[in-house]
N, C-alpha and C positions, 0 to 999 in steps of 0.2 A: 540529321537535320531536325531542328527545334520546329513542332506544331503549334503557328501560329493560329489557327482555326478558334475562332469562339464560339461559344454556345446561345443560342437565344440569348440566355440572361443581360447580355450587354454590360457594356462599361459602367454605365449608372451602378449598377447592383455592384460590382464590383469594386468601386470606389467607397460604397457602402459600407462594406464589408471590412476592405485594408484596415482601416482606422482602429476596428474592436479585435483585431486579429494579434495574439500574444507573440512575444518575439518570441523567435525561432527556437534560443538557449530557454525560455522558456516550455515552450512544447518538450524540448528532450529532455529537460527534467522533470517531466510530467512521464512521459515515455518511461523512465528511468522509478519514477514511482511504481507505476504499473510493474513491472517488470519485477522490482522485490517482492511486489507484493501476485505476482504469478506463481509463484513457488506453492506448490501443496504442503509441505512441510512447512513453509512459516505462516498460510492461512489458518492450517490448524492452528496453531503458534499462538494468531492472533482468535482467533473465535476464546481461544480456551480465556486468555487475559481477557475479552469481553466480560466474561463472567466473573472475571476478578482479580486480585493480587495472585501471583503464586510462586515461588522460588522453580530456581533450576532441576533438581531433585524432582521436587513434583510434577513439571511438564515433562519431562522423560520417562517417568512412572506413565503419563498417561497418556504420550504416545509411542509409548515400548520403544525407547531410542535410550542412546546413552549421554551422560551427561554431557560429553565432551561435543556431540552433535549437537545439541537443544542448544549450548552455548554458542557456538558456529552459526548457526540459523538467527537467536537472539542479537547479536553485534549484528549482524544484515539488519533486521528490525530498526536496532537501536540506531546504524550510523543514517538509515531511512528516517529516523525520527519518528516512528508510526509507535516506539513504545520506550519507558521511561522505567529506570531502574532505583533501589531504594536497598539503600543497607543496612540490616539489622543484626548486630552482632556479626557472627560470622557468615549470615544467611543473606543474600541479596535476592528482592524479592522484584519482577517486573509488571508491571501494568501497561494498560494502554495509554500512549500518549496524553490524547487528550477526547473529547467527546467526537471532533472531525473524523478520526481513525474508526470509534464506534458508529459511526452513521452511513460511513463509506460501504462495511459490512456489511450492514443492515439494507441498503439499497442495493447494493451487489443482490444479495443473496434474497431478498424483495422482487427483483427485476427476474433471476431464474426461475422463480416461482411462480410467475405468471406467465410462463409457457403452457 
């Protein structure tokens, strides 16, 4: 049985609220962001492309994984759109998206900080 019970707040507040409230398919691919980006393997991922351009090779050098992982981990990144890839010769090098990805970081890891 559905709790129809409300809280002080009242209807007022509540009709307030409907209006700026994002659709549903919106929330779950927010949800859906969150979520790739839960993974400790691809936050490091992304901290390290904060800091710069870097090929496959070298993000596996520098979190002692194999290429064949780093690239597994990267396509999550990439089909997320949280990072952007760039071919040079035979090397394809990835970075962060765009600055929104770098700031997201930055306030993440801003916000544990001030515990």
């Amino acid at each position: 049985m559905e709790n129809k019970e409300k809280c002080a707040s009242g209807q007022q507040r509540l009709a307030a609220l409907r209006p700026s409230m994002p659709d549903t398919s919106v929330l779950y691919d927010l949800s859906d962001f969150f979520k790739v980006m839960g993974d400790g393997t691809r936050i490091q991922l992304l901290w390290a492309l904060e800091q710069g351009e870097l090929c496959v090779g070298d993000l596996a050098a520098l979190l002692n994984m194999t290429t064949s992982a780093v690239s597994h981990q990267l396509r999550a990144l990439r089909t997320a759109k949280l990072i952007r890839s760039r071919k040079e010769g035979k090397n394809v090098y990835y970075s962060l998206n765009d600055a929104h990805v770098k700031d997201i970081l930055e306030k993440a890891l801003e916000h544990l900080c001030e515990r």
